[in-house]
Backbone and ligand atoms as CSV (ligand in chain L), in Angstrom:
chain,resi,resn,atom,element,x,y,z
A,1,UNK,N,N,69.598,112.367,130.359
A,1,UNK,CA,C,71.067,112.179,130.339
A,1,UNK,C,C,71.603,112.468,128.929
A,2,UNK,N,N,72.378,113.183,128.716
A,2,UNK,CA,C,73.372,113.662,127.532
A,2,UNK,C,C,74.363,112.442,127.263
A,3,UNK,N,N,74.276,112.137,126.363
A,3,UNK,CA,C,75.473,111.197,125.606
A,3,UNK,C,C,76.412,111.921,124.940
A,4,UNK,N,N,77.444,111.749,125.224
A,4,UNK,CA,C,78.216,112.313,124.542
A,4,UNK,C,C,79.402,111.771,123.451
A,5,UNK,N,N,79.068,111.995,122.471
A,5,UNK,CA,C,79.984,111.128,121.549
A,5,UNK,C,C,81.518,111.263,121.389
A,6,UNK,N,N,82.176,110.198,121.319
A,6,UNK,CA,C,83.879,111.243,121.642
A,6,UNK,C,C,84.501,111.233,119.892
A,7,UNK,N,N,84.894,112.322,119.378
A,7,UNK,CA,C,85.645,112.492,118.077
A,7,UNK,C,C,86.992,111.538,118.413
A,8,UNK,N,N,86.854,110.175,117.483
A,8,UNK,CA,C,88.233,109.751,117.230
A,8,UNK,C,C,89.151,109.779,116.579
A,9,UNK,N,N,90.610,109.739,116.401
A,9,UNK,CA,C,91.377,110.150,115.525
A,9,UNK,C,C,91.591,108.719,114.694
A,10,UNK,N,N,91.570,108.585,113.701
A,10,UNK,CA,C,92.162,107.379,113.160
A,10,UNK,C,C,93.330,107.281,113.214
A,11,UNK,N,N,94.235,106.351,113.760
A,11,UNK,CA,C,95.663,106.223,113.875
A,11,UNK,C,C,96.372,106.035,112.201
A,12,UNK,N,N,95.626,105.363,111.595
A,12,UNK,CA,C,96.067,105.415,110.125
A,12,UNK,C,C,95.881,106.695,109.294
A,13,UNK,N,N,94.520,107.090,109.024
A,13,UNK,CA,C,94.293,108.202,107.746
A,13,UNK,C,C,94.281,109.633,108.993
A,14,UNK,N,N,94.234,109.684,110.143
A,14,UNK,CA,C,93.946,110.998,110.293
A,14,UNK,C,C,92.706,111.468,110.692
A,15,UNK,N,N,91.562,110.500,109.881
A,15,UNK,CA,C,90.192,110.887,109.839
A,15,UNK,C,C,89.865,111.167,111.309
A,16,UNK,N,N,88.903,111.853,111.419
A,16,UNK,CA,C,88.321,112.294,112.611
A,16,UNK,C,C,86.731,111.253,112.560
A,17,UNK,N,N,86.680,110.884,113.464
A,17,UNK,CA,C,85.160,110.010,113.277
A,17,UNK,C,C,83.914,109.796,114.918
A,18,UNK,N,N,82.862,109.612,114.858
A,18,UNK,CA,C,82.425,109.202,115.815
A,18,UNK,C,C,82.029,108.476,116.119
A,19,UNK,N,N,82.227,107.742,117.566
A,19,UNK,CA,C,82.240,106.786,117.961
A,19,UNK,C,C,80.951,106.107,119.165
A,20,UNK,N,N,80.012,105.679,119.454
A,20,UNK,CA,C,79.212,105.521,120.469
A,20,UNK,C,C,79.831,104.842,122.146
A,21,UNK,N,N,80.023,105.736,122.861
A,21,UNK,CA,C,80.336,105.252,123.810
A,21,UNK,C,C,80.053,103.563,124.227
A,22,UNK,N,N,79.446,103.075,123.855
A,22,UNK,CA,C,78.209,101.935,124.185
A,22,UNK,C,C,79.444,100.878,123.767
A,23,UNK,N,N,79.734,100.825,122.521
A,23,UNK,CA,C,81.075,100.106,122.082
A,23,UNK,C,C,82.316,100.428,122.286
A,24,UNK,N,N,83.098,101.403,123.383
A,24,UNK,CA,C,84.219,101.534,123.577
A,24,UNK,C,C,84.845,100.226,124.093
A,25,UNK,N,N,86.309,99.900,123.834
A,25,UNK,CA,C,86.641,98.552,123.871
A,25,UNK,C,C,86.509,98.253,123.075
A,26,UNK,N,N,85.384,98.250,122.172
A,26,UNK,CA,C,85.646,97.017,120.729
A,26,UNK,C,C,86.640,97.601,119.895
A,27,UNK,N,N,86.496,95.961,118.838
A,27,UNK,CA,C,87.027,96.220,117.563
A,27,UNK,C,C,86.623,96.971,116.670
A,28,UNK,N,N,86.526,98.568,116.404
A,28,UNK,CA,C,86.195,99.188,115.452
A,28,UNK,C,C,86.900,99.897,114.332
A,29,UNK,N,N,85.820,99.648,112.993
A,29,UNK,CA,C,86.869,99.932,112.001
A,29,UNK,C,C,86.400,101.575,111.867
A,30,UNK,N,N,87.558,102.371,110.913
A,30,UNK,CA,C,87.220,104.036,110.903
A,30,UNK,C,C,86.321,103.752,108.971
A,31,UNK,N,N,85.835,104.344,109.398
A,31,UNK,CA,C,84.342,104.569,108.246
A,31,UNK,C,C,85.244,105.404,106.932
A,32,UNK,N,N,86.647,105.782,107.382
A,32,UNK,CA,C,87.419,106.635,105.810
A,32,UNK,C,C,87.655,105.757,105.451
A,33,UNK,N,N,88.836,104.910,105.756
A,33,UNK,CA,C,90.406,103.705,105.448
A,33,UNK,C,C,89.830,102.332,105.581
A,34,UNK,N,N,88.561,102.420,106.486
A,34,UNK,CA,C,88.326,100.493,106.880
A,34,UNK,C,C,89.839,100.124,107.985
A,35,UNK,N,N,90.520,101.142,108.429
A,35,UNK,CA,C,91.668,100.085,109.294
A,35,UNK,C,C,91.084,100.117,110.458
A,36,UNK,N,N,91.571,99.501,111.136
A,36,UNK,CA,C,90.694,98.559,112.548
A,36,UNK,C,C,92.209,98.987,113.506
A,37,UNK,N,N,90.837,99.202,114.814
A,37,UNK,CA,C,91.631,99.762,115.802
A,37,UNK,C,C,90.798,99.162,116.927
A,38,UNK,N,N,91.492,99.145,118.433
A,38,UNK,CA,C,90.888,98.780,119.756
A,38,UNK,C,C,91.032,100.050,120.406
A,39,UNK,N,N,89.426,100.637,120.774
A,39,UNK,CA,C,89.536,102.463,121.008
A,39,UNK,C,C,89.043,101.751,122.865
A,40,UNK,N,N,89.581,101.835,123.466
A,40,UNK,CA,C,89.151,101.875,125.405
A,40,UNK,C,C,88.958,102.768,125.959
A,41,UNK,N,N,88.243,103.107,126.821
A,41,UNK,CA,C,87.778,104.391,127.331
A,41,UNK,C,C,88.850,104.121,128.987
A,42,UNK,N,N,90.065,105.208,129.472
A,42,UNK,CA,C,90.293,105.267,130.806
A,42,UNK,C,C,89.143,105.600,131.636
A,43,UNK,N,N,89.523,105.630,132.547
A,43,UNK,CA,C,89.253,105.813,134.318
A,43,UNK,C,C,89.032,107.861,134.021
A,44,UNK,N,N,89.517,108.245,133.191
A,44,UNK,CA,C,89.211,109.744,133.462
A,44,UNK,C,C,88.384,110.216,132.147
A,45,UNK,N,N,87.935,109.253,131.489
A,45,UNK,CA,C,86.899,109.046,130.752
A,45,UNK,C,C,87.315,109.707,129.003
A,46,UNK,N,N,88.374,109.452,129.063
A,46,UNK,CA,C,89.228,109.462,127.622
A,46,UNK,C,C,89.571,108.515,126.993
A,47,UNK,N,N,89.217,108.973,125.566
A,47,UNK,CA,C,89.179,107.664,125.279
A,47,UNK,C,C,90.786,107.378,124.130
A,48,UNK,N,N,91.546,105.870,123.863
A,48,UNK,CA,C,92.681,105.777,123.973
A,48,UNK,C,C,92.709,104.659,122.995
A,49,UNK,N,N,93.092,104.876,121.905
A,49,UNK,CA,C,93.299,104.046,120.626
A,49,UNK,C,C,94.415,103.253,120.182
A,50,UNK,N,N,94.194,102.182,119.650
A,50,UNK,CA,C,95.378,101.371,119.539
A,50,UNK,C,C,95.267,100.647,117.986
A,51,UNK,N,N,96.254,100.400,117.473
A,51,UNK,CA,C,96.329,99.939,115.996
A,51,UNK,C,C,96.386,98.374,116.184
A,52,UNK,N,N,95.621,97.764,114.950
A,52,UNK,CA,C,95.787,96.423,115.389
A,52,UNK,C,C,96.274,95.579,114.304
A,53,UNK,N,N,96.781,96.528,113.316
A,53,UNK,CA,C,97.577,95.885,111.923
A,53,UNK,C,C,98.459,97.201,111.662
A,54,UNK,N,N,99.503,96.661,111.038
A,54,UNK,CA,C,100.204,97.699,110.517
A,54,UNK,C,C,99.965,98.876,109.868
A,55,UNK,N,N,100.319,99.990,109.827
A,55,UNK,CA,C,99.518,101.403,109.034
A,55,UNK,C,C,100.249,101.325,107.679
A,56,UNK,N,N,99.593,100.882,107.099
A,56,UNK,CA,C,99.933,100.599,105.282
A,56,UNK,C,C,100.027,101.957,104.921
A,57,UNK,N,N,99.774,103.179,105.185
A,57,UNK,CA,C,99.817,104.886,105.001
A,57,UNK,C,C,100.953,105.013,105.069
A,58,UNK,N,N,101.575,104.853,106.258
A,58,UNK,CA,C,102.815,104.595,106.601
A,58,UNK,C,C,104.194,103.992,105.981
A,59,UNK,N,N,103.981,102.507,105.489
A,59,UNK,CA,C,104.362,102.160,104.799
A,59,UNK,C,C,105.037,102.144,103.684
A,60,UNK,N,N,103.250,102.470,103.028
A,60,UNK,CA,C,104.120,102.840,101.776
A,60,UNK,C,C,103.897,104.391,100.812
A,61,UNK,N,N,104.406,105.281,101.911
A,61,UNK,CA,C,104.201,106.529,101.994
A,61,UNK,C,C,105.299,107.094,101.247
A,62,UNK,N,N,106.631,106.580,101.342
A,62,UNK,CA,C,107.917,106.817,100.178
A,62,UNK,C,C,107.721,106.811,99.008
A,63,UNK,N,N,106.772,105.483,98.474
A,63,UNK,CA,C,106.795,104.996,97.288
A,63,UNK,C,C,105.384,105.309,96.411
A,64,UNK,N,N,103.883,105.593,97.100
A,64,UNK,CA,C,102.596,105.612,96.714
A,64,UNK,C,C,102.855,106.434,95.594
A,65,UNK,N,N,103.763,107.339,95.002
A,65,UNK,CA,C,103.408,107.698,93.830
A,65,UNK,C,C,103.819,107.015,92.669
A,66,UNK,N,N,104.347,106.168,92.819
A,66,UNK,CA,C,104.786,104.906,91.796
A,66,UNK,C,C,104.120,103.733,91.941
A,67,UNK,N,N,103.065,103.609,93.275
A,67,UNK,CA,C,102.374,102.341,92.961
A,67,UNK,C,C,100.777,102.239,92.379
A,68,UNK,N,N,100.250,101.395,91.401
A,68,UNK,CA,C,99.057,101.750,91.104
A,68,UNK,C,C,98.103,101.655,92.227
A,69,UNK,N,N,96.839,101.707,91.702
A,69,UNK,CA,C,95.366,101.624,93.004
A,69,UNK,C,C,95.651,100.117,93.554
A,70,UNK,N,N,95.477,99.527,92.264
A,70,UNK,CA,C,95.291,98.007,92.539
A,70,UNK,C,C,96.519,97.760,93.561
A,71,UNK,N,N,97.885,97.341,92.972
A,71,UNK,CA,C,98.700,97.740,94.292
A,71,UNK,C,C,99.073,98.087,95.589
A,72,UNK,N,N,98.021,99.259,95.728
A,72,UNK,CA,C,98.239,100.103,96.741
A,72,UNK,C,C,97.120,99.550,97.517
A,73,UNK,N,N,96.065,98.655,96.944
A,73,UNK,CA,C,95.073,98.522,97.691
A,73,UNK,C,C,95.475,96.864,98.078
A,74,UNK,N,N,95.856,96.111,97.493
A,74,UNK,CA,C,96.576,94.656,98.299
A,74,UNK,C,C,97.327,94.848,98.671
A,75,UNK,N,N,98.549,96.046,98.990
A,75,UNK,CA,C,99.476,96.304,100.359
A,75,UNK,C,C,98.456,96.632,101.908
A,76,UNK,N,N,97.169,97.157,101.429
A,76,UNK,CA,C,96.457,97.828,102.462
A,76,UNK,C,C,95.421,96.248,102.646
A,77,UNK,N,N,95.040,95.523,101.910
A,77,UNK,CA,C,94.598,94.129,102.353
A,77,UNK,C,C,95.149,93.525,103.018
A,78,UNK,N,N,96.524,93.321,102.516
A,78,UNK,CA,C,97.210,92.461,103.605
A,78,UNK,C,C,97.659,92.737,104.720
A,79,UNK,N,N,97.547,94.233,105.088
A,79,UNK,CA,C,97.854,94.698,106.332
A,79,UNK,C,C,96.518,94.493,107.427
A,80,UNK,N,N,95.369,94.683,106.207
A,80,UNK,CA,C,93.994,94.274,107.163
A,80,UNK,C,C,94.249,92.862,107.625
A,81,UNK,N,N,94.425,91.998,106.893
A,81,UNK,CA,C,94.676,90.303,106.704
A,81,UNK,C,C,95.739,90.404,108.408
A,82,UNK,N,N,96.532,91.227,108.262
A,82,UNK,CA,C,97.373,90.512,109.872
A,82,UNK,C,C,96.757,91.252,111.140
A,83,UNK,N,N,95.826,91.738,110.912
A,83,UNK,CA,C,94.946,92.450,112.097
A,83,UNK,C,C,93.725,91.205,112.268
A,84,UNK,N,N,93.836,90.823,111.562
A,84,UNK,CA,C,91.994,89.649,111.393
A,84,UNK,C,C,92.335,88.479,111.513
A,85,UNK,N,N,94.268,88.268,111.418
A,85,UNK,CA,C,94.918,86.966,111.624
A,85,UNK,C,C,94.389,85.989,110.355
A,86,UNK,N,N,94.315,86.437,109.637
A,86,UNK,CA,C,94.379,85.904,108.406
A,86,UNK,C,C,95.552,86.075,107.415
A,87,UNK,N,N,96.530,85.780,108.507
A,87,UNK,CA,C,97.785,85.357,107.974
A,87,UNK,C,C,98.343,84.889,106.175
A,88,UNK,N,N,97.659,83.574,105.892
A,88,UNK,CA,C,97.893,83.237,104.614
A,88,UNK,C,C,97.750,83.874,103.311
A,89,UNK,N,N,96.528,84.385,103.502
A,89,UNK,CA,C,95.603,85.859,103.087
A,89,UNK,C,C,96.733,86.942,102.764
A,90,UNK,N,N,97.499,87.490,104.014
A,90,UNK,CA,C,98.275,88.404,103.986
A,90,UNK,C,C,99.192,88.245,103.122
A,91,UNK,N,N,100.036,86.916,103.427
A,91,UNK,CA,C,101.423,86.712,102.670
A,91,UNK,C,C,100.821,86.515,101.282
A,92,UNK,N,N,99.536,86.174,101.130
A,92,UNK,CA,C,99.086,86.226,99.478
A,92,UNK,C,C,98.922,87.686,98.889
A,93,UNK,N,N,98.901,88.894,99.727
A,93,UNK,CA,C,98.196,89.606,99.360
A,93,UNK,C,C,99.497,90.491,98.629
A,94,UNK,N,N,100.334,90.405,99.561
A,94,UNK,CA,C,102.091,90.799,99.213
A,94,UNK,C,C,102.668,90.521,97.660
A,95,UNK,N,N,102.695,88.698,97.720
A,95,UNK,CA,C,103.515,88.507,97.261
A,95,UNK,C,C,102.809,88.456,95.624
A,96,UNK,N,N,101.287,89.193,95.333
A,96,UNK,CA,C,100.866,89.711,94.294
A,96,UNK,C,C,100.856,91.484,93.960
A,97,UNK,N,N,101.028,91.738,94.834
A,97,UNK,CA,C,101.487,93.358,94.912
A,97,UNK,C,C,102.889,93.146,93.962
A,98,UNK,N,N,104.220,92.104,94.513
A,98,UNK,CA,C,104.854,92.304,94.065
A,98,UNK,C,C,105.506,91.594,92.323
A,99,UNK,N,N,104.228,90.561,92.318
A,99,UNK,CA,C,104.047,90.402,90.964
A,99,UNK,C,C,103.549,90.980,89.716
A,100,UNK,N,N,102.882,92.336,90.351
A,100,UNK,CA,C,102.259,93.368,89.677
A,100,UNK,C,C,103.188,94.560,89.273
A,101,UNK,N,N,104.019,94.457,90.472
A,101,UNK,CA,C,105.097,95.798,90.094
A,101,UNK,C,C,106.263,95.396,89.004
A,102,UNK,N,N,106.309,93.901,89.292
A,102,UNK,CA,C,107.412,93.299,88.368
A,102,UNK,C,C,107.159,92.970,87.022
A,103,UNK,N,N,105.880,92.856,86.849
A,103,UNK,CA,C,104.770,92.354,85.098
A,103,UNK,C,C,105.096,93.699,85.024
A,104,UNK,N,N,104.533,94.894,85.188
A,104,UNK,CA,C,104.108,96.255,85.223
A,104,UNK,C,C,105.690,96.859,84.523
A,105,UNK,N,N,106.927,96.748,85.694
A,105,UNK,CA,C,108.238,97.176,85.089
A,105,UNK,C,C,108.795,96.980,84.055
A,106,UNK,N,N,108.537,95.627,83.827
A,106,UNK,CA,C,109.318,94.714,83.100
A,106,UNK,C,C,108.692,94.638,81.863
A,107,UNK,N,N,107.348,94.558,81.685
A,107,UNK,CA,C,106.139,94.715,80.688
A,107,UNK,C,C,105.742,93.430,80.182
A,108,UNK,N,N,106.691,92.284,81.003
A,108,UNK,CA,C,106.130,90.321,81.025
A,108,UNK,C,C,104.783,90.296,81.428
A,109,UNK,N,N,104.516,89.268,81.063
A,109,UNK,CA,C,102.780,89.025,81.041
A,109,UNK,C,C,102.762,87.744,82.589
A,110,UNK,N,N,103.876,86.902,82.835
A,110,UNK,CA,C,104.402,86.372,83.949
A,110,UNK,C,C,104.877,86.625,84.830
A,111,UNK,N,N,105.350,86.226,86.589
A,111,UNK,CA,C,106.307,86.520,87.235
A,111,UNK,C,C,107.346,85.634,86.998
A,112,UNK,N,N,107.868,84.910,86.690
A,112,UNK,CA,C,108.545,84.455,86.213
A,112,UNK,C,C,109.635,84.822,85.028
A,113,UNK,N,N,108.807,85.601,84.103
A,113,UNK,CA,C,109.607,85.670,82.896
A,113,UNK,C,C,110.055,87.607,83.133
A,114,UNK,N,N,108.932,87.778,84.258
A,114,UNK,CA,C,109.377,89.457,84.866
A,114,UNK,C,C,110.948,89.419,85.505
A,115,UNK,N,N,110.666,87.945,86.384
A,115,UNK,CA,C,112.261,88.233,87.024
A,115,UNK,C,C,113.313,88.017,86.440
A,116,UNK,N,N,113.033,86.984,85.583
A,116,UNK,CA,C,114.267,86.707,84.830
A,116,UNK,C,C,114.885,88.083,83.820
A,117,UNK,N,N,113.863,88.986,83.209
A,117,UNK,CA,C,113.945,90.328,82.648
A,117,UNK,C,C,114.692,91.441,83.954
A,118,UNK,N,N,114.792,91.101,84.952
A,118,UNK,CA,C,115.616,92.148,85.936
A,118,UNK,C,C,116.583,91.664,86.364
A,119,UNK,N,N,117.647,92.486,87.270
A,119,UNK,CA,C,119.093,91.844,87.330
A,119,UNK,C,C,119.423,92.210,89.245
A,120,UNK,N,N,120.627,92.091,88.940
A,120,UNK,CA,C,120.600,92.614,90.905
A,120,UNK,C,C,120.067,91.673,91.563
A,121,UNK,N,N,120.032,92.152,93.117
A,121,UNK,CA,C,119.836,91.869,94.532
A,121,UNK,C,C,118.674,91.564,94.238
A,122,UNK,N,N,117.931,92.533,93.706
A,122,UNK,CA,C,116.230,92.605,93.736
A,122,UNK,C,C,115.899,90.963,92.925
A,123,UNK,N,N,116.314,90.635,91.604
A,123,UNK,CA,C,116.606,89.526,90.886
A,123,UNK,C,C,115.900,88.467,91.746
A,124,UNK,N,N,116.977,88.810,92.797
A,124,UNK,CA,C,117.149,87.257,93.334
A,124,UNK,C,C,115.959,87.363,94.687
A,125,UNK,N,N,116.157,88.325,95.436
A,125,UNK,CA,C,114.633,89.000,96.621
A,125,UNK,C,C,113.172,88.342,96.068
A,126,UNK,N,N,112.909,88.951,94.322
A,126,UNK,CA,C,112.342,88.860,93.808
A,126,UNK,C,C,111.656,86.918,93.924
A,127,UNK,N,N,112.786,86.220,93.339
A,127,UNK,CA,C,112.273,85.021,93.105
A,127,UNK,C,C,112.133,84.034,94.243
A,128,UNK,N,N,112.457,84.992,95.691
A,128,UNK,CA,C,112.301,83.923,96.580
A,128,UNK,C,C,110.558,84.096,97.017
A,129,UNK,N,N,110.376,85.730,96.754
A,129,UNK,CA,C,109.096,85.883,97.041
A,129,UNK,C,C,107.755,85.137,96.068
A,130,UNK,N,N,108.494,84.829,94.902
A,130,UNK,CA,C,107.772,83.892,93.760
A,130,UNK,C,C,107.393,82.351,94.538
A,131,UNK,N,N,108.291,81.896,94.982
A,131,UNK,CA,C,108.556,80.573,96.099
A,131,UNK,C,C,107.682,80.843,97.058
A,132,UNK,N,N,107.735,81.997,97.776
A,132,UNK,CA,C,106.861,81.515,98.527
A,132,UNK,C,C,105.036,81.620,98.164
A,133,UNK,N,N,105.274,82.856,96.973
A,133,UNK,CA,C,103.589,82.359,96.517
A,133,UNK,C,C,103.238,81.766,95.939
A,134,UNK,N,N,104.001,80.398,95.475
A,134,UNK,CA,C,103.970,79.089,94.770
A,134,UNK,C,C,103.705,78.299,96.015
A,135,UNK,N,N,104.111,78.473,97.241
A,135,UNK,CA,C,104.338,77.339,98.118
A,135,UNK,C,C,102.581,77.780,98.698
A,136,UNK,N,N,102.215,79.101,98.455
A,136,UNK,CA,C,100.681,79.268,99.637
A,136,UNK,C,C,99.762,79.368,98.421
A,137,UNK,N,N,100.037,79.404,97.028
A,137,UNK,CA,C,98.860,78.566,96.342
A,137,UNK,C,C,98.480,76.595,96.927
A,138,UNK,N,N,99.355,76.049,96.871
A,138,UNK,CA,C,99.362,75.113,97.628
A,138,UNK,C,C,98.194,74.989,98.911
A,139,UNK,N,N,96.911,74.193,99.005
A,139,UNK,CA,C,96.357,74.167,100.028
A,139,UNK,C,C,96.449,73.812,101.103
A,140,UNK,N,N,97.857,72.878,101.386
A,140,UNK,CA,C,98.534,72.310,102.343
A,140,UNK,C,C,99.088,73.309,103.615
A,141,UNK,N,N,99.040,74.597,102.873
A,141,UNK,CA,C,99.981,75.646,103.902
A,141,UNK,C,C,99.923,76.800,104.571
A,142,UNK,N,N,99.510,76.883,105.808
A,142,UNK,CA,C,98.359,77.947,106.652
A,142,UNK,C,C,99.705,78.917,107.010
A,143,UNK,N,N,99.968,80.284,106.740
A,143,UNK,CA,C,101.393,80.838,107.531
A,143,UNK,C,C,100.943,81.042,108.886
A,144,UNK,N,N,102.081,81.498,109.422
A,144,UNK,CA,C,101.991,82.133,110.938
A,144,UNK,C,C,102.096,83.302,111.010
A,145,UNK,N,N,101.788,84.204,111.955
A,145,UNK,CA,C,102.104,85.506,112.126
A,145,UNK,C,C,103.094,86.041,111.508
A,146,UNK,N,N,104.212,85.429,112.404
A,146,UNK,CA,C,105.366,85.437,111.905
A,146,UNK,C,C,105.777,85.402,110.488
A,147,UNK,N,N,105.377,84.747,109.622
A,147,UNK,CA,C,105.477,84.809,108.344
A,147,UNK,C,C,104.668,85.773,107.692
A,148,UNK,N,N,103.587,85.820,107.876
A,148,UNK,CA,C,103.181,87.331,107.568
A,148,UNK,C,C,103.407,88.216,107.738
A,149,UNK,N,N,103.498,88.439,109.002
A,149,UNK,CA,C,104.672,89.757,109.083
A,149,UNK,C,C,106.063,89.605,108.435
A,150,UNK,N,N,106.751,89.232,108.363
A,150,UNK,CA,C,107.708,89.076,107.557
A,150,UNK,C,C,107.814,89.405,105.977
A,151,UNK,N,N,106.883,88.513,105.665
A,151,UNK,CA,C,106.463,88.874,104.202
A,151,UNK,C,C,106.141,90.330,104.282
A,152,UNK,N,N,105.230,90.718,104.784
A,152,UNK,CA,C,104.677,92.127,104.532
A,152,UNK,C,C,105.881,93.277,104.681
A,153,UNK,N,N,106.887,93.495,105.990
A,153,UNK,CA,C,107.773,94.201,106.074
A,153,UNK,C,C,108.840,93.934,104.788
A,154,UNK,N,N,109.129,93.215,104.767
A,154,UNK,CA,C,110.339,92.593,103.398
A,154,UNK,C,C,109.566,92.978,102.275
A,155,UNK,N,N,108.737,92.813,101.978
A,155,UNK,CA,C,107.895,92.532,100.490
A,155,UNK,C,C,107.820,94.594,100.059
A,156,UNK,N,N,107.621,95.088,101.133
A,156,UNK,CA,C,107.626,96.399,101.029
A,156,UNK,C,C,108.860,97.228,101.124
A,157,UNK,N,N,110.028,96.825,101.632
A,157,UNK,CA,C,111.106,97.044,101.396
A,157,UNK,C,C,111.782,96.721,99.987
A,158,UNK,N,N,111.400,95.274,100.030
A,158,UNK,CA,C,111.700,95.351,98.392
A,158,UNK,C,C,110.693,96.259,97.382
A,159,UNK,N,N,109.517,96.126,97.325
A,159,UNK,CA,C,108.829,96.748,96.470
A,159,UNK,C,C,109.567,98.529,96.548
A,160,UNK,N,N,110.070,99.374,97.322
A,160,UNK,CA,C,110.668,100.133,97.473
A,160,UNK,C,C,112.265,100.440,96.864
A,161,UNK,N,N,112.408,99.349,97.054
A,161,UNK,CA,C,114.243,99.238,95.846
A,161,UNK,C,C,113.698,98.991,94.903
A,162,UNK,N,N,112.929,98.383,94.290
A,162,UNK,CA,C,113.012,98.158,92.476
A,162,UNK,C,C,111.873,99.353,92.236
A,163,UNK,N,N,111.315,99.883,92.780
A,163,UNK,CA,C,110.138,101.432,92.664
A,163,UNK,C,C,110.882,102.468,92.236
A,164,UNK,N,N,112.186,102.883,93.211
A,164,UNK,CA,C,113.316,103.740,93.645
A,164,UNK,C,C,114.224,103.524,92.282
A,165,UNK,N,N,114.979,102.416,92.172
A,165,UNK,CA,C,115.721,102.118,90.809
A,165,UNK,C,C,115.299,102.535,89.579
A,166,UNK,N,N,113.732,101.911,89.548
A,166,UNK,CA,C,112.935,101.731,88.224
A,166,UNK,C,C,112.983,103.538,88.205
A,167,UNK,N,N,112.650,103.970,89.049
A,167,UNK,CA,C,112.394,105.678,88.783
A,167,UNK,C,C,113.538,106.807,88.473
A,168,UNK,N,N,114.804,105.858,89.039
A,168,UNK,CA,C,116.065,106.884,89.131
A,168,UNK,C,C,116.538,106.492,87.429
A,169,UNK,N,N,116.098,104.890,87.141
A,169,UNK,CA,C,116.604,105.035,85.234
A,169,UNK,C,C,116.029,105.385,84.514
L,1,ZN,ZN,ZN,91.165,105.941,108.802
């Protein structure tokens, strides 16, 4: 009997990869990116992929030439973090992405003394996202989905206005 391996597409990078029939249905991650997908094989023996965290490629595809590695790689953690439901994880993973862009702009050695150095909408975006990674250093406080996702969509929208600004002055 011939096995036949099926070429998968990664829904995130593109990559082309192979897969062992034997595990269709599972949780598998793509061997380029590490993002995690649920690949099922139909009834006509094709096989049919699904994303199970947000595509951080995607994301932050406007802005990646203004964000560093480090950066770019805890926007892509915390997107793993809401696929693995490691929620708290996630909203941590954000709301240091965006303490990095703000030390980094600003050239403060704090987030704190970063925000107070910027002005605007962002200013104020800025220090609520400080709040909340003051509130999940705290061991008392597990988020929900919901809050992770949240954080992550917002946190990247903002990181995108002060990226965009910082580049147009
Ligand atoms: Zn990939």
């Amino acid at each position: 009997m011939v096995k036949i391996m099926p070429a998968i597409r990664c829904p995130y990078c593109g990559g082309d990869f192979w897969l062992d029939p034997k595990i269709a249905g599972a949780d598998v991650a793509c061997p380029h990116c590490k993002g995690r997908m649920i690949v099922e094989k139909t009834g006509t023996g094709e096989f049919f992929v699904e994303r199970t965290h947000p595509n951080y490629y995607e994301d932050v595809e406007e802005c990646e030439k203004l964000l560093t590695e480090v950066e770019k790689e805890s926007i892509r953690e915390a997107a793993l973090c809401i696929g693995a439901g490691a929620y708290t994880a996630a909203e941590f993973m954000v709301c240091r992405a965006l303490e990095s862009i703000a030390r980094r702009i600003t050239g403060k050695d704090n987030f704190k003394e970063a925000i107070d150095a910027l002005d605007g909408i962002e200013k104020y975006v800025l220090d609520y996202f400080r709040h909340v990674r003051n509130k999940l250093a705290h061991p008392e406080k597990i988020s929900t989905k919901e809050d992770a996702e949240s954080t992550y969509y917002m946190g990247i929208r903002l990181m995108k206005e002060i990226l965009k600004k910082q580049s147009e002055s």
